[in-house]
N, C-alpha and C positions, 0 to 999 in steps of 0.2 A: 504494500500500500504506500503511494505517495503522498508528501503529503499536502494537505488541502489549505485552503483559505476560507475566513468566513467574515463578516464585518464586527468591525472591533469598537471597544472602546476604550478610554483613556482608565490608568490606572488609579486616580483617584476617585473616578465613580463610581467606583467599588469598595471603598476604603474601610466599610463596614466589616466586609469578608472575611472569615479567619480561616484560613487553610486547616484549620485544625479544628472546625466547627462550624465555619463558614456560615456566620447567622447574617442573615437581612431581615429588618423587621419590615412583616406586611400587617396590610390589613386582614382581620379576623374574616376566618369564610361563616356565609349565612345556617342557622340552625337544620340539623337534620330532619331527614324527611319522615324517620322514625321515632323522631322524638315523644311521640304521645304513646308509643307502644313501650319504648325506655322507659318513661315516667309509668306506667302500670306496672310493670315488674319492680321499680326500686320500690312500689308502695307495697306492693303484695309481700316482695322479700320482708322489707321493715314490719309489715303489720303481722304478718302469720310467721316468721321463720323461730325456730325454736329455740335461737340465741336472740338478745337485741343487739339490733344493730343500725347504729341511724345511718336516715336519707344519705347523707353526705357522706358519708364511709362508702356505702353503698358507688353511689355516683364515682368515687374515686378510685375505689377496684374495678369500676366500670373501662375507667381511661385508661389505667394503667391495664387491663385486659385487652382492650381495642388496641393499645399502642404496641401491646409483645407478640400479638397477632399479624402485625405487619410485618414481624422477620427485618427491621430496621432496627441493629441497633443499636444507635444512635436517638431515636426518639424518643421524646422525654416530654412530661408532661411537671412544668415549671412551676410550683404551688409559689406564692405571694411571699410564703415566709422564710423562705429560699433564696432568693434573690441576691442577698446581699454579696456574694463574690462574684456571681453569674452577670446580674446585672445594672449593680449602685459601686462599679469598684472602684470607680471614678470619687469619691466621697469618702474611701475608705482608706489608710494610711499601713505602714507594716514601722516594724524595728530595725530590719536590718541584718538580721541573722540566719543561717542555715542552722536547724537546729532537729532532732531526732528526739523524737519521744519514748521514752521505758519505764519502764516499771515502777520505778524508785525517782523518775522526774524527765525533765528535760536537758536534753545536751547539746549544749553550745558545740557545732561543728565548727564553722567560721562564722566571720565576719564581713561585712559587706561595706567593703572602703565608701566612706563620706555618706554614707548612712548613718541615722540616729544612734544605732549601737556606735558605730567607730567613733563618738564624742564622747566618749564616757569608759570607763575601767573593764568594760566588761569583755574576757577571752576564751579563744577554744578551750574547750575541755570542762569549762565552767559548768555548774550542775544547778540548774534550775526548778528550786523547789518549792519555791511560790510566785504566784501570777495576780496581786491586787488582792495578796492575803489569802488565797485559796490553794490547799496543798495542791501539787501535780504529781503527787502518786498515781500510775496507774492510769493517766490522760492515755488518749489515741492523738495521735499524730493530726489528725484535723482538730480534734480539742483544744490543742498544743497549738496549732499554727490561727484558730480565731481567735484565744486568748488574748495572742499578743496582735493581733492586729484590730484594725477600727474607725473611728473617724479621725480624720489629719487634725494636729493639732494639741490630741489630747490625751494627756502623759499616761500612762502603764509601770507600775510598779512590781519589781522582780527581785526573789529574795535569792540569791546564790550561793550554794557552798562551793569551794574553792580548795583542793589539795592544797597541803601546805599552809593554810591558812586557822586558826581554829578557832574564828568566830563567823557563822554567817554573814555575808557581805549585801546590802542593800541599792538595789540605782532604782532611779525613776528615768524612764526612756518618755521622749516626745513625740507619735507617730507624727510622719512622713511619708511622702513617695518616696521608694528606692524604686532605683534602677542597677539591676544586674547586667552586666555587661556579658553581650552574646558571645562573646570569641575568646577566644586563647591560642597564642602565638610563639612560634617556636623556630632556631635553625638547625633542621636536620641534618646538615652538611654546609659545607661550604658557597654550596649552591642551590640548596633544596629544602625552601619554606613549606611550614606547614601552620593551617590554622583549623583547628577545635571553633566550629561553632557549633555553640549547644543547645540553641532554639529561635525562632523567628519572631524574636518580641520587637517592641518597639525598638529603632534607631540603628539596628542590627546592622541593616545595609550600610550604614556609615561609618560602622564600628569594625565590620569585615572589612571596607575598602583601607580604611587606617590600617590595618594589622597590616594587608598585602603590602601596603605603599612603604608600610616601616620594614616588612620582611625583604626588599627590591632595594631597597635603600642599603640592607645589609647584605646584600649581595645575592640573592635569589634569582635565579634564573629557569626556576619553574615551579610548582606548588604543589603539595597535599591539600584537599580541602575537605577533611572529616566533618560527615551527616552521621557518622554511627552515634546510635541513640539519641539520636534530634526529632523531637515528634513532633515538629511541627511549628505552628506559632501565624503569623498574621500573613494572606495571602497577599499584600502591596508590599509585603518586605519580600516575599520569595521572588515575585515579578520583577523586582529591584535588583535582588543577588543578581536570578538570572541576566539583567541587562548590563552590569557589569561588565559579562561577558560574550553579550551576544551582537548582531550588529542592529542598525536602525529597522524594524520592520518585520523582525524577526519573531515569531510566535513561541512563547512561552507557555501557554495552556489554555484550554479551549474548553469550557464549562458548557455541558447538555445537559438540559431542564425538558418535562415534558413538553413542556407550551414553547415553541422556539423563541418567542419575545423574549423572553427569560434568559435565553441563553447567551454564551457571549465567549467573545476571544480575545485573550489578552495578548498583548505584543510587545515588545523591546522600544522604547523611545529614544534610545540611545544609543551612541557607538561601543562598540568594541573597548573598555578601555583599558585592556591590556593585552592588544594583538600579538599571535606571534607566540603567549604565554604559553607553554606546554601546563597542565593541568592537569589531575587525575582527582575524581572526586570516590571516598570511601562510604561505603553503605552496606549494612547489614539489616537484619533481621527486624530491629527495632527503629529502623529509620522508615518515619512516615509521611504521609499528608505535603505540607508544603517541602518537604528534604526529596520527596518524591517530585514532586513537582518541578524542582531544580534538576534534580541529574537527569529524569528523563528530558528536561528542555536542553540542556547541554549536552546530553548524548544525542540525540535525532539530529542536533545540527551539528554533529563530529565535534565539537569544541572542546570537548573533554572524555576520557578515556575514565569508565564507572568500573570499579572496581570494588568485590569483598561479598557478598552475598545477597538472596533476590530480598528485596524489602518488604514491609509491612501490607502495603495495598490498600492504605486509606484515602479511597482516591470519590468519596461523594460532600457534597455540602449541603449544609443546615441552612434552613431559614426560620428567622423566631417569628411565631404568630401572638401578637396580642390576642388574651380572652378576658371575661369577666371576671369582676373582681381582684384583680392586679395581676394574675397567672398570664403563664403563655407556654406556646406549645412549639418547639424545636420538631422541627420534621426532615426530613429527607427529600430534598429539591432538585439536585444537578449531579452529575458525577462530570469529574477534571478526566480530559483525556490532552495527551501528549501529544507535540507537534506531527508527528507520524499518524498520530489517529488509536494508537494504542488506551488501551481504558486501564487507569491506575488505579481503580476499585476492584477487590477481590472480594466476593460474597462469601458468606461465613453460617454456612450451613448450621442446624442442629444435629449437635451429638459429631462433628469433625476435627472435634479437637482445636479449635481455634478461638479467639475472642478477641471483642473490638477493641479499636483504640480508646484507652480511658475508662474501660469497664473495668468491675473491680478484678478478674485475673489477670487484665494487662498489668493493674497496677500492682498487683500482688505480686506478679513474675518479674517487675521493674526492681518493686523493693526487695525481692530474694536475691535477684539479680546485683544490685548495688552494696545491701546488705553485707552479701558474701565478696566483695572486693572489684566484682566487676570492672565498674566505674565507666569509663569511657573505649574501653577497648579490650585485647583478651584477658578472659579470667573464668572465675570458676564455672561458671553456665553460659559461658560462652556458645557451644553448642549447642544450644536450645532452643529450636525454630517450631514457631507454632501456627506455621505456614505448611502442611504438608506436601511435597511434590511427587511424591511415588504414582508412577502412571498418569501421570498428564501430560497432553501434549500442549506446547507452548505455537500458537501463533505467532509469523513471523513478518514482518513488518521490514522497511528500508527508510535510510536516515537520508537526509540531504543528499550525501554523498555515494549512496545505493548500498551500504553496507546495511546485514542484516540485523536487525536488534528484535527482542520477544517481547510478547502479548500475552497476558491473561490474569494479568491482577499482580501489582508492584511491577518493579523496575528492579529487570534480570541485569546485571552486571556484564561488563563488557568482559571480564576475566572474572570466572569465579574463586575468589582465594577464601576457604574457612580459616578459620580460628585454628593453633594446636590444638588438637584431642588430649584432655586429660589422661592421664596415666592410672594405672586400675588402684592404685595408693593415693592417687589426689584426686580420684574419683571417691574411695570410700573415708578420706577425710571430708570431703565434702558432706556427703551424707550424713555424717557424724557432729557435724554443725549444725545440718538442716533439723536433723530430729531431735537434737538439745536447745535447738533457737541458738545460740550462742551468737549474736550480735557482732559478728569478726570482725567488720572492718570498721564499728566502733568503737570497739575496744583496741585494737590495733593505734587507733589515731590519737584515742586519749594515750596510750602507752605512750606513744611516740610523744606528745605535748612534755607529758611528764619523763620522757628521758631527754629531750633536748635541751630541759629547765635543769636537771640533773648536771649535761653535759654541755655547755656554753660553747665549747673552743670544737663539736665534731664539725668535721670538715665535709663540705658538699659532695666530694667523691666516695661518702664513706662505703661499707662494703658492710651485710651482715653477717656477725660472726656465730659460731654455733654459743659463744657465750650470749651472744646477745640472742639470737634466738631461744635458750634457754628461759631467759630474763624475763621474756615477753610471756613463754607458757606459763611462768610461776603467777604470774598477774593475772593472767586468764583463768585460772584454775583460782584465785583467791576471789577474781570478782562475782565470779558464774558458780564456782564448786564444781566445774565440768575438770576434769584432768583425761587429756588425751593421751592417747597408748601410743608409747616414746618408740616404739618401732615403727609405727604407723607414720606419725610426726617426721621421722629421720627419712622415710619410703619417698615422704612429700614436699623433704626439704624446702627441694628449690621453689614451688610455689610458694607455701612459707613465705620464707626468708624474699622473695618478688613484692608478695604483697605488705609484709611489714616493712622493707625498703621504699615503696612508694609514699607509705604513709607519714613514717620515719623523714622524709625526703621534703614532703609539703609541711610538715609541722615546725621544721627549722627553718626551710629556705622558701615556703611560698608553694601557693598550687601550682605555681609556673612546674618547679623544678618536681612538686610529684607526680605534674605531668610528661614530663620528658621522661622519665624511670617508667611510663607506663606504656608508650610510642616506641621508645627503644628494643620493649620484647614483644611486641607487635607482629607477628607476620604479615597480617594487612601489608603496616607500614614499610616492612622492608621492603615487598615485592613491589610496591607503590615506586621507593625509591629508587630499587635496583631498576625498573622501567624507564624514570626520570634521567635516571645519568647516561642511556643508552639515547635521548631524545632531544634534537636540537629544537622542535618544533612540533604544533599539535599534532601534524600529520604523519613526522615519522613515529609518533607515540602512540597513535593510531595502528600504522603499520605494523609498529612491533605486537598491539593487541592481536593482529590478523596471524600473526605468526604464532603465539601462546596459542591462539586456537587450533592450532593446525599442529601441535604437541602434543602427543599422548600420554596427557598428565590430569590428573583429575580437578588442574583447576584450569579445565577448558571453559570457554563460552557455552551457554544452555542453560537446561532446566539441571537444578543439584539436584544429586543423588545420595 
């Protein structure tokens, strides 16, 4: 399939859109035609059922019945009292903190430079055990994160304990807007930038083109540009990234709505502005929505060589409907297809093992995944695709340039490269986390705060020793009561001692540098690189894709096996 043209419009009148939810607020459609037979049944159920149960209970199991009947899901039936992060968050202010909720409180992960927290005493590792006088024993992680958030302006008081310290420590924080900055930038080599964007929130696009311009500056002459684990974020920032890179004219994604008025095709406003840049963009499993929307817009038009595994496949959009009574109803309106014509929505059967983006097993496998050290690249569930591809056949499609790329929900990668396979020893240390809960890579991080404060003078090349790994079980085993079986531990080393080096690495010197210790054992990333240094230009990095393929190596082009 070639690809097509449709009439476009400009990217800010759509500026509502979130690739990651993609709400437009309509008007509410007119009362059902069934309405008078509805209201006989909720009176019947209410008046005779053997339980009570009022009208409105009633009506509400109603919606949420009609709405799981659709097989979308993504619809959502938005009650009044709800709202507040959904859709007043423009009013609403935060702290400033990343922070992890357990059992015994909350834990200051970092801090979020020039944020309300960063004006005041308060640092990683810190244990948050009152929120305005209220213990947070035993909070959930959403409990934990509306505590401290609210309306701008109006202070939140947090009571801390503090290793090392032996009286409770007190601050009163002011919310504010924070902004987390999307990117994180790095030099691979002496000629080969890499930049970590890790969502499409606001100002992204200006914030990625900084990183590149500063990585060109230090001598970069071609780029990584990791989507792995980016789900997404606002669809005028991804039409953005892509224009970056694409020339004037050039189609970025093409939105189908029943009603064709509806529909629309977004395009590049802009040139090229870094011609010539050899580029390889990374995506795995958990890259969705708008991260989707960029590699496929850059692979169809050869601009970039996609690399690492076939992506998530969140590829429809949401529009909010005002209802009565301050509600509204999120539905399922358009699906994004790619400039080739390719559809980046993957349907997700019942009982196939799969679930949507932002349902609670995505986010449950997110935080397993994170949890156990993850992070932004390989680690312990890295292998964990909840995409199945066994016996499908993938339609094939042609880019700009008539090379072939695939069809049938996400964005198949130009070279497919997996993650390393865990080893049958850091397979069953894994499991022996998972079925103790054992929090690994928060307690890894607080260790590492509290050895760094320990040790002042360790130097950023440092290396983990089996003393120091030692160091780290004895703390695990005194915070949790879990003590792992030291043949196991020794089986699994090198993970280990990977993952408390990373953590170890950002707690002294900055996420920066626990990100390079994470890149560095990357496979992705090497084979990214090792591509790059063979490639003066996007075309012969192109060409060398054409050639991996034509390898009999199992990280050819296609559908993974």
């Amino acid at each position: 399939m070639k690809l097509s043209s449709s009439w476009t419009v400009p990217v800010a009148a759509l500026f509502a859109v979130l690739a990651s939810g993609g709400w437009l607020l309509q008007e509410s459609a007119g009362p059902s035609a069934s309405e008078a037979l509805l209201e006989t049944v909720v009176r019947r159920v209410s008046e005779n059922f053997v339980e009570e149960v009022s009208a409105q209970e009633l009506y509400d199991k109603a919606i949420d019945g009609l709405l799981f009947e659709l097989g979308d899901p993504y619809a959502a039936f938005i009650r009044a009292e709800n709202q507040t992060t959904a859709l007043l968050s423009n009013s609403y202010g935060g702290v400033g903190m990343r922070i992890l909720a357990e059992e015994d409180g909350i834990t200051v992960l970092s801090i979020i430079p020039n944020s309300p927290s960063s004006a005041i005493d308060l640092r990683p590792a810190d244990r948050i055990v009152e929120v305005d006088g209220e213990s947070t024993v035993g909070w959930s992680q959403v409990e934990a994160v509306s505590s401290l958030r609210g309306p701008k302006g109006e202070a939140v008081s947090v009571t801390v304990r503090r290793d090392g310290e032996p009286e409770l420590l007190k601050f009163s924080i002011v919310r504010d807007d924070v902004h987390i900055v999307a990117t994180q930038s790095l030099m691979l080599s002496d000629d080969v930038g890499y930049v970590y964007l890790q969502q499409f929130s606001r100002r992204a696009t200006q914030e990625l083109q900084v990183a590149i311009n500063d990585l060109l500056a230090r001598g970069a002459g071609s780029l990584v540009l990791d989507l792995r684990y980016n789900q997404g974020g606002i669809l005028r920032e991804a039409v953005e990234i892509a224009d970056l890179m694409l020339g004037v004219g050039d189609m970025v994604v093409d939105t189908r709505a029943r009603d064709p008025r509806d529909s629309y095709t977004f395009t590049a406003p802009g040139p090229d502005r870094y011609p010539g840049l050899p580029v390889v963009v990374l995506v795995n499993t958990w890259s969705a929505s708008a991260s989707e929307i960029v590699a496929g817009a850059l692979q169809d038009h050869d601009r970039a060589l996609v690399l690492g595994t076939r992506t998530f496949g969140k590829g429809v959009m949401q529009s909010v409907f005002p209802l009565p009574g301050g509600n509204y109803l999120r539905l399922t309106t358009g699906t994004w297809y790619t400039p080739s014509g390719r559809s980046i929505h993957r349907s997700r059967g019942e009982g196939d093992g799969t679930f949507a983006l932002g349902s609670d097993e995505f986010n449950d496998a997110v935080s397993e995944a994170v949890q156990l050290g993850m992070g932004s690249t390989d680690g312990f569930v890295a292998d964990r695709d909840p995409i199945p591809d066994e016996g499908e056949e993938l339609q094939e499609f042609e880019t700009v340039s008539g090379r072939i790329v695939y069809g049938g929900g996400g964005i198949v990668p130009d070279i497919v490269v997996r993650p390393d396979t865990l080893t049958v020893a850091e397979q069953d240390l894994r499991q022996v986390l998972l079925d103790s809960e054992v929090p690994f890579n928060d307690l890894a991080f607080r260790f590492a705060v509290g050895y760094h404060r320990d040790h002042p003078d360790l130097r950023e090349d440092f290396r983990v020793t089996p003393e120091l790994r030692s160091e780290f079980l004895d703390y695990l085993a005194e915070k949790t009561g879990a003590t792992l079986d030291s043949k196991l531990v020794d089986a699994a080393d090198e993970l280990v001692d990977f993952q408390l080096s990373r953590q170890l690495a950002a707690a002294a010197f900055g996420e920066d540098a626990g990100l390079r210790r994470a890149v560095e054992r990357s496979r992705q990333v090497s084979e990214a690189v090792r591509l790059l240094k063979r490639a003066a230009s996007p075309e012969e990095l192109l060409a060398l894709a054409e050639q991996t393929r034509d390898e009999p190596t199992d990280q050819s082009l296609g559908p993974e096996s």
